[in-house]
C-alpha positions in Angstrom: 0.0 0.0 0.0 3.0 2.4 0.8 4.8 1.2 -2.3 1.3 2.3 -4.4 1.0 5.6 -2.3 4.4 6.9 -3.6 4.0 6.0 -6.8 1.2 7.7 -7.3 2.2 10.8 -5.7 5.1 10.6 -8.0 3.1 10.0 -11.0 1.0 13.1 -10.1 4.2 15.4 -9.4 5.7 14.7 -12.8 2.8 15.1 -14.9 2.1 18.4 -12.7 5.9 19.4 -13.8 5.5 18.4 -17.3 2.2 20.0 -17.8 3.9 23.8 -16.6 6.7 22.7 -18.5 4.9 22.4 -22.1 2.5 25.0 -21.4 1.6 27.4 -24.3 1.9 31.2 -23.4 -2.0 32.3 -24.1 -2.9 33.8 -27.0 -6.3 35.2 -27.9 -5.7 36.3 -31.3 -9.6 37.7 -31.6 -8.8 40.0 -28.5 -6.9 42.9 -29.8 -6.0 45.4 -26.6 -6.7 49.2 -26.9 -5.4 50.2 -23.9 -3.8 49.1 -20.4 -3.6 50.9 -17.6 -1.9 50.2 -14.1 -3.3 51.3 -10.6 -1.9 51.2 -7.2 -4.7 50.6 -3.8 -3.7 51.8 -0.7 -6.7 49.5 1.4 -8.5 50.2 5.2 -6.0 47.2 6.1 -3.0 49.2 4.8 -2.3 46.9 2.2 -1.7 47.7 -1.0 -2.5 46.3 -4.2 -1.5 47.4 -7.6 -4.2 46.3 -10.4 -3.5 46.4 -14.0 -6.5 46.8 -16.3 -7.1 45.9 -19.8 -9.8 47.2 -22.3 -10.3 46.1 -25.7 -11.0 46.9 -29.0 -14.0 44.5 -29.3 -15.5 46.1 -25.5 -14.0 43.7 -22.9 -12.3 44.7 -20.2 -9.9 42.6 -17.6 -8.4 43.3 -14.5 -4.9 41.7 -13.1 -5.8 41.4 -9.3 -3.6 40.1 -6.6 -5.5 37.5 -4.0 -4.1 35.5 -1.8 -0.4 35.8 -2.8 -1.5 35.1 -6.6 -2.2 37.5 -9.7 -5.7 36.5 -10.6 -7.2 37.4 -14.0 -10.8 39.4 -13.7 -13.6 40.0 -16.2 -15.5 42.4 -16.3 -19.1 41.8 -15.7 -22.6 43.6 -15.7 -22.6 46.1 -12.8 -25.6 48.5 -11.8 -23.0 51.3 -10.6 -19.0 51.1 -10.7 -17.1 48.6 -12.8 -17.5 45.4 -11.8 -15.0 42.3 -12.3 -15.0 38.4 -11.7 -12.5 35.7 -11.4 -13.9 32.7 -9.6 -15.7 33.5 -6.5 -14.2 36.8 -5.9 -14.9 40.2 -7.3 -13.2 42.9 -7.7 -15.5 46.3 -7.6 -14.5 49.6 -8.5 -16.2 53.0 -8.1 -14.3 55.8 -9.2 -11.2 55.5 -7.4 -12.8 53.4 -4.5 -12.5 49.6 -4.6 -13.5 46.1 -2.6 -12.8 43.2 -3.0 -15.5 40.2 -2.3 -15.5 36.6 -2.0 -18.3 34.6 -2.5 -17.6 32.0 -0.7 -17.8 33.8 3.2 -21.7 34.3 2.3 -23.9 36.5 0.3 -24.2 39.2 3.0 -20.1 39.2 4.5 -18.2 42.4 4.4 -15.5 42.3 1.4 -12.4 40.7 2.6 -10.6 43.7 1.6 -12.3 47.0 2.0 -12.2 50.7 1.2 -9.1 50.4 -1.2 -8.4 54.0 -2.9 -6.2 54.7 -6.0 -3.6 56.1 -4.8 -2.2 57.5 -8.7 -4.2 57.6 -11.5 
């Protein structure tokens, strides 16, 4: 059982490895970009964040977001006020130069996990 245990924690290792190894940089060749623009958060926490955001030609926009100690890629999505942008269960929600950050996952009604963020150049 031990013997089968390793192996398949090795098998699962290398493929992992091999997988990052061969990976493809992605290319969206339909997605032309018309502009990018780099902001820096100072949040209620005193972290800050810097977000890059992308819009393009064809009316998409993206935002780079850091979570968690990784650079998450956001969409934007339909927002009543603000800019509004998904990746996973978080969004990312800007108004003017005020953002949050939300995750899904603490519950419909939780405070954002990172609050009152202002730009802090523009």
């Amino acid at each position: 059982m031990k013997k089968w245990l390793v192996a398949v924690s090795t098998a699962a290792v290398l493929a992992a490895l091999c997988g990052n190894a061969w990976a493809a940089p992605l290319a969206l060749a339909e997605t032309r970009t018309k502009n990018r623009q780099t902001h820096k958060y100072t949040c209620a926490t005193g972290k800050i964040l810097q977000v890059t955001y992308w819009n393009t030609a064809n009316g998409q926009s993206f935002a780079l977001v850091p979570v968690k100690g990784q650079q998450l890629l956001f969409v934007n999505t339909l927002s009543a006020s603000g800019a509004k942008y998904q990746a996973g269960s978080y969004t990312w929600w800007t108004k003017g130069p005020r953002a949050d950050l939300y995750d899904a996952m603490d519950g419909e009604n939780a405070p954002p996990m990172i609050s009152d963020c202002i730009t802090i150049n523009r």
